[in-house]
C-alpha positions as CSV (number, residue, x, y, z in Angstrom):
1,X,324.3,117.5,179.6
2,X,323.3,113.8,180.7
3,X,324.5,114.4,184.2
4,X,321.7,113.4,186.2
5,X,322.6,116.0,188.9
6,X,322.7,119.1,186.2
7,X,319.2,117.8,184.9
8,X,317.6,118.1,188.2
9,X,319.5,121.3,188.6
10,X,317.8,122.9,185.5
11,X,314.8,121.3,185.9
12,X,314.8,123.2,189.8
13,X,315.5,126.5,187.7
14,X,312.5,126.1,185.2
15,X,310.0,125.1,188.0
16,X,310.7,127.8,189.6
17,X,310.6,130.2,186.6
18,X,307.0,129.0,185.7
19,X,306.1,129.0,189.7
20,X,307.1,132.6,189.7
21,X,304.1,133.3,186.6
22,X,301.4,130.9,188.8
23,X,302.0,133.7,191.6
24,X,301.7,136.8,189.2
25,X,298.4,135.6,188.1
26,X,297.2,134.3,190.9
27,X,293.6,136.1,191.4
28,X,293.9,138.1,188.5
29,X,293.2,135.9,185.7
30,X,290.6,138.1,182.6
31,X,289.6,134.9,181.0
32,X,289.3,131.1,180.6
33,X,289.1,128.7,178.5
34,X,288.0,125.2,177.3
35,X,290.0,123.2,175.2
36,X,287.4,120.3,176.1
37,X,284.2,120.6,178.2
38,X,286.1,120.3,181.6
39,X,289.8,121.0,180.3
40,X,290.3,124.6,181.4
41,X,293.2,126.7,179.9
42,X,294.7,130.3,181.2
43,X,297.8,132.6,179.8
44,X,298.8,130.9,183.4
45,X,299.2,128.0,181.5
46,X,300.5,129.0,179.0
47,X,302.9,131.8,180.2
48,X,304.4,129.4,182.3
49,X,305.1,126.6,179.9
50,X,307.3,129.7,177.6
51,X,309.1,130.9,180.6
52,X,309.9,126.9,181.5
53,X,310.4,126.2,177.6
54,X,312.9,128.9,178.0
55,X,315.1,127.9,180.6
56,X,315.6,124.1,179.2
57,X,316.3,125.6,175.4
58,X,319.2,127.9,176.8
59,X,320.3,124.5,179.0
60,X,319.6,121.8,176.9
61,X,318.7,122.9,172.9
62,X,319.4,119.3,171.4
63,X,316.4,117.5,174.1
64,X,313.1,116.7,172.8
65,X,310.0,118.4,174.7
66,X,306.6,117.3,175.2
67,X,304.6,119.7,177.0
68,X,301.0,120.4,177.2
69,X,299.9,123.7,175.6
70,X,302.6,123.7,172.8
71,X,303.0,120.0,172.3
72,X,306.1,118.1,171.0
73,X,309.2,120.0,170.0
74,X,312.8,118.9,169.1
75,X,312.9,114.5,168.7
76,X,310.2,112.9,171.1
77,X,312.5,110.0,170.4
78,X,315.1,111.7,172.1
79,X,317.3,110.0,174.3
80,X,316.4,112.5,176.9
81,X,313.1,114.2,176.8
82,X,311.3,116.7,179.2
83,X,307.6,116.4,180.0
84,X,306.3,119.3,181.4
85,X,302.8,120.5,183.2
86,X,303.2,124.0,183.8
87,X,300.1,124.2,185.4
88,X,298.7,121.4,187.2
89,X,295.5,121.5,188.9
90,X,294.0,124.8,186.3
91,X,290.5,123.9,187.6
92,X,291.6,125.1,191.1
93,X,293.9,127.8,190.1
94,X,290.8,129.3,188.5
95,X,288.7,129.4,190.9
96,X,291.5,130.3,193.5
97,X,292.0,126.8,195.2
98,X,295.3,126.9,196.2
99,X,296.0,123.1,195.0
100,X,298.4,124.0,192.1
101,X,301.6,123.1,191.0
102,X,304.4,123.1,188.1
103,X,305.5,119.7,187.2
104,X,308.4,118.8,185.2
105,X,310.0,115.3,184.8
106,X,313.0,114.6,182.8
107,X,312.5,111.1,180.8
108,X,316.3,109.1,180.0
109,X,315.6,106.3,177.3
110,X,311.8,106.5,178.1
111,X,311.8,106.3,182.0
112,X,310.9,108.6,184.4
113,X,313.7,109.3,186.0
114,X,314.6,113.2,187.5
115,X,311.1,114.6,189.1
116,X,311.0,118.5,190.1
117,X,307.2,119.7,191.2
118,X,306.3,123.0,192.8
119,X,304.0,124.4,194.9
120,X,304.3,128.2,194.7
121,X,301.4,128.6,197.1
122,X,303.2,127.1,200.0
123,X,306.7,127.4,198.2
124,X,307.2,123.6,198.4
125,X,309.6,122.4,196.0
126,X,309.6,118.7,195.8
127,X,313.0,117.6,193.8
128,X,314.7,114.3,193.6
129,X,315.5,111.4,190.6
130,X,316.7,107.7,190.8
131,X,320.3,107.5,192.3
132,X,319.9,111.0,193.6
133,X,317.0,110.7,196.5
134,X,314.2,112.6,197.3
135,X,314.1,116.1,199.0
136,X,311.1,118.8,199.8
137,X,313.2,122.3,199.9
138,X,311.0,124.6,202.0
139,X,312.6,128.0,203.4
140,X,315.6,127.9,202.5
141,X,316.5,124.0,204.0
142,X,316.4,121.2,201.8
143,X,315.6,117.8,203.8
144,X,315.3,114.4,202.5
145,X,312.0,113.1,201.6
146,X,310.3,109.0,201.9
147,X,307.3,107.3,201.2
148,X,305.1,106.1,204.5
149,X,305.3,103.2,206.4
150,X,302.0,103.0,206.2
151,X,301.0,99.0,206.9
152,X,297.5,98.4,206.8
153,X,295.1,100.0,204.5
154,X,292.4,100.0,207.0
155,X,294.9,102.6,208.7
156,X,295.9,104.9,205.1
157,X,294.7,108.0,203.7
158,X,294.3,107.5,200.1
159,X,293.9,110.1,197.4
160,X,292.7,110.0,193.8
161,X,291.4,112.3,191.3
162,X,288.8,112.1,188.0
163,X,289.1,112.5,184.7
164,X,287.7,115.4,182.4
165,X,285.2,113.1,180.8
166,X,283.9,111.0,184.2
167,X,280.4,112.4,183.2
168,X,280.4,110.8,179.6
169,X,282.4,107.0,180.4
170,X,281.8,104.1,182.9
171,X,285.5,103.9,183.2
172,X,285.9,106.5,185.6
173,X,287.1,106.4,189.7
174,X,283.7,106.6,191.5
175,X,283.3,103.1,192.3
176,X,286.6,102.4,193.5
177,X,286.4,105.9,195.3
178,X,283.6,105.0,197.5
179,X,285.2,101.0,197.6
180,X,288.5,102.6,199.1
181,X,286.5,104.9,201.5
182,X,284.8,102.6,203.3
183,X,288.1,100.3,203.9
184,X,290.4,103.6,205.1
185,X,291.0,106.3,207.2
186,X,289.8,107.9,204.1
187,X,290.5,109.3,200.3
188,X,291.2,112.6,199.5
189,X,290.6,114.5,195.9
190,X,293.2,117.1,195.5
191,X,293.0,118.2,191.7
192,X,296.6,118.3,191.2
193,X,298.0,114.7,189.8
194,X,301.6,116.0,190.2
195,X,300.9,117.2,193.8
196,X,298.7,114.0,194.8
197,X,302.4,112.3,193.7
198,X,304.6,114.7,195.6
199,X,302.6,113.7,198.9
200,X,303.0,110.5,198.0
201,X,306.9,111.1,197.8
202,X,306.9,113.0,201.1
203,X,304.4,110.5,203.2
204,X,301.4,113.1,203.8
205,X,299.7,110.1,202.2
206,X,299.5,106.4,201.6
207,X,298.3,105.7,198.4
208,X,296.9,106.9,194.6
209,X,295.2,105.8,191.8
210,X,293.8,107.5,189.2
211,X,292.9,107.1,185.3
212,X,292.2,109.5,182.6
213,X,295.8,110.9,182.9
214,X,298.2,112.2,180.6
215,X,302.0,111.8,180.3
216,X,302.8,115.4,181.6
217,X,300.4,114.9,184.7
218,X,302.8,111.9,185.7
219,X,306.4,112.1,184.4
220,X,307.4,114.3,187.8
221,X,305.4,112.4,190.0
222,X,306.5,108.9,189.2
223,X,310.3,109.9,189.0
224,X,310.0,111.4,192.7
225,X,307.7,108.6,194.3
226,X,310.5,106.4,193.1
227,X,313.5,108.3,194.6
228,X,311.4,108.3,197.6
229,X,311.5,104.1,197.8
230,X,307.6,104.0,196.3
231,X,306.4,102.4,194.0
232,X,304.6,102.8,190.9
233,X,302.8,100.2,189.0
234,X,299.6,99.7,186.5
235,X,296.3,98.6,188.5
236,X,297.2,95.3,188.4
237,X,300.8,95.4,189.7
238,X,302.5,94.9,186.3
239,X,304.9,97.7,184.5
240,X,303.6,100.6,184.1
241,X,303.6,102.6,181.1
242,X,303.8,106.8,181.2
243,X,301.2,106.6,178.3
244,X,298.5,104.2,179.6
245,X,296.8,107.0,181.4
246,X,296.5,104.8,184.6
247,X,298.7,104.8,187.5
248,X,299.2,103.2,191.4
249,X,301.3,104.7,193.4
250,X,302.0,103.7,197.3
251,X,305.0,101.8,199.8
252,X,305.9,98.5,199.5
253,X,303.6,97.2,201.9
254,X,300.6,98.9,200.7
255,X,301.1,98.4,197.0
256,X,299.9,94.6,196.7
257,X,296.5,95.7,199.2
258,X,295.4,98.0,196.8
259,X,296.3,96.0,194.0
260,X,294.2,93.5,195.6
261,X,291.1,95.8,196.5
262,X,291.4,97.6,193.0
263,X,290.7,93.8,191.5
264,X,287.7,93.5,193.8
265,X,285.6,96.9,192.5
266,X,283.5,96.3,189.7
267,X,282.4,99.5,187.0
268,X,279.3,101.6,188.2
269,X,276.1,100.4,186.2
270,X,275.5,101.3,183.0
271,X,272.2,102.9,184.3
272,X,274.3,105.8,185.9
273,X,273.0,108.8,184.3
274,X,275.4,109.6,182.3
275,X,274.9,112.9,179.6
C-alpha cells in the first residue's frame, strides 16, 4: 500500500467522501462551537473527518493518522502518515462564505509528498504528489496543473491569512500584509490555508505566507505546490518544517523576492492595542 499512485487514489476517494458532508450541511448548521476564542468547530467538521477516517481505515489500517478533531491515531511515527483537515476554512463555512475545502496530505518518512484538496463549492479537486504531477479535475476532465510564471513581484497577487490569536501576539501578518500590498498588484485573504495552496498549485496566484498554522492546514498544500514545480520554504528560504507553523510558498523566480521583502518588515509596535 506504498504505491504512490494508490495513495493519491484513496486519498481522491476520502476527499470526496468528507466533500460530500461539507455540501449536506452547507446552510444548515444548528450550532457552533469554540474550541479557542476564534477556533470554530461544527458536526461539519467533525462528520467529515469520520467519513474520511473511514475510507483510509478500510484502505490503509496499519498508517498512522493525525487529524484535527480526533487527533493522532495508529503510529505518528509511521512510515506513512495521513494528515487531514476535513474542514478548512470553518470560519467561512459558518457564516456561508463559500471559501471551504477538505484537505488531506499523505506524509512518506515525514515529507509531504501526495496532496488531495477539495472544493465542494465549485467541485474543484486539486490532486497531485512528487513524481506524479499536479492536476485540477473539474467536470469530469482532469488537466495538469503549474505554478505561475509570475516574474516581478511588483506584477503578483499575493495571498495570506491570520492566525486565531492575531488579536493577543505581535507575531502576527499585519505588518507584512500591508508591506506586500503596497509593492503588488495586491494580497488576497481567503480563510482557507489549504485552498490559498491549491491556487498557488494551479497559478490563480503568485505567492503565500502565513504563520499561526498547523500541520493539517499544510500537509496537502505543500505536497501539491511541489508537484506543481513551486516551492515551499521557511521565511527565510531555509527547509521548511510541517511543524514550525510558518510557511512561503511561490515559483522559482518569486521565491527569493519575497524572501527578501519578508526580511525587510519589522513587527507592528508593541503599542498596538492588543486585548
Amino acid at each position: 500500500m506504498n504505491n504512490a499512485q494508490t495513495l493519491l487514489d484513496i486519498a481522491t476517494l476520502a476527499a470526496i467522501a468528507g466533500g460530500n458532508v461539507l455540501k449536506k450541511y452547507w446552510g444548515k448548521l444548528k450550532t457552533i462551537e469554540e474550541k479557542a476564542p476564534g477556533d470554530l468547530v461544527t458536526a461539519a467538521d467533525r462528520e467529515s473527518e469520520i467519513a474520511i477516517l473511514e475510507v483510509i481505515n478500510r484502505h490503509c489500517p496499519s498508517h498512522g493518522i493525525l487529524a484535527e478533531e480526533s487527533g493522532g491515531q495508529g503510529d505518528r511515527q509511521s512510515s506513512i502518515l495521513w494528515v487531514i483537515d476535513p474542514l478548512d476554512g470553518t470560519t467561512n463555512f459558518t457564516h456561508q462564505y463559500p471559501m471551504s475545502s477538505v484537505s488531506i496530505g499523505v506524509l512518506v518518512e515525514g515529507q509531504p509528498t501526495i496532496g488531495v484538496i477539495y472544493d465542494p463549492f465549485r467541485d474543484e479537486l486539486f490532486l497531485g504528489g512528487l513524481g506524479l504531477g499536479a492536476f485540477l479535475e473539474y467536470q469530469g476532465d482532469r488537466v495538469p496543473i503549474r505554478v505561475s510564471q509570475c516574474q516581478e513581484l511588483k506584477r503578483s497577487l499575493l495571498i495570506t491569512g491570520f492566525a486565531y490569536d492575531r488579536t493577543q501576539t505581535i507575531d502576527n501578518n499585519y505588518a507584512e500584509f500591508c508591506h506586500f500590498t503596497h509593492i503588488t498588484h495586491g494580497v488576497r485573504r481567503g480563510g482557507s490555508a489549504a485552498l490559498d495552496l491549491a491556487y498557488i498549485a494551479c497559478g490563480r496566484l503568485d505567492g503565500y505566507w502565513e504563520r499561526g498554522l498547523s500541520p493539517w492546514d499544510m500537509a496537502a498544500g505543500v505536497a501539491l505546490v511541489r508537484s506543481a514545480g513551486g516551492i515551499v520554504t521557511a521565511y527565510d528560504g531555509t527547509d521548511y518544517d510541517l511543524y514550525s507553523g510558518r510557511i512561503l510558498a511561490t515559483n522559482a523566480t518569486l521565491h527569493p523576492q519575497m524572501v527578501t521583502e519578508l526580511a525587510k518588515v519589522k513587527p507592528l509596535s508593541q503599542s498596538f492595542p492588543f486585548h
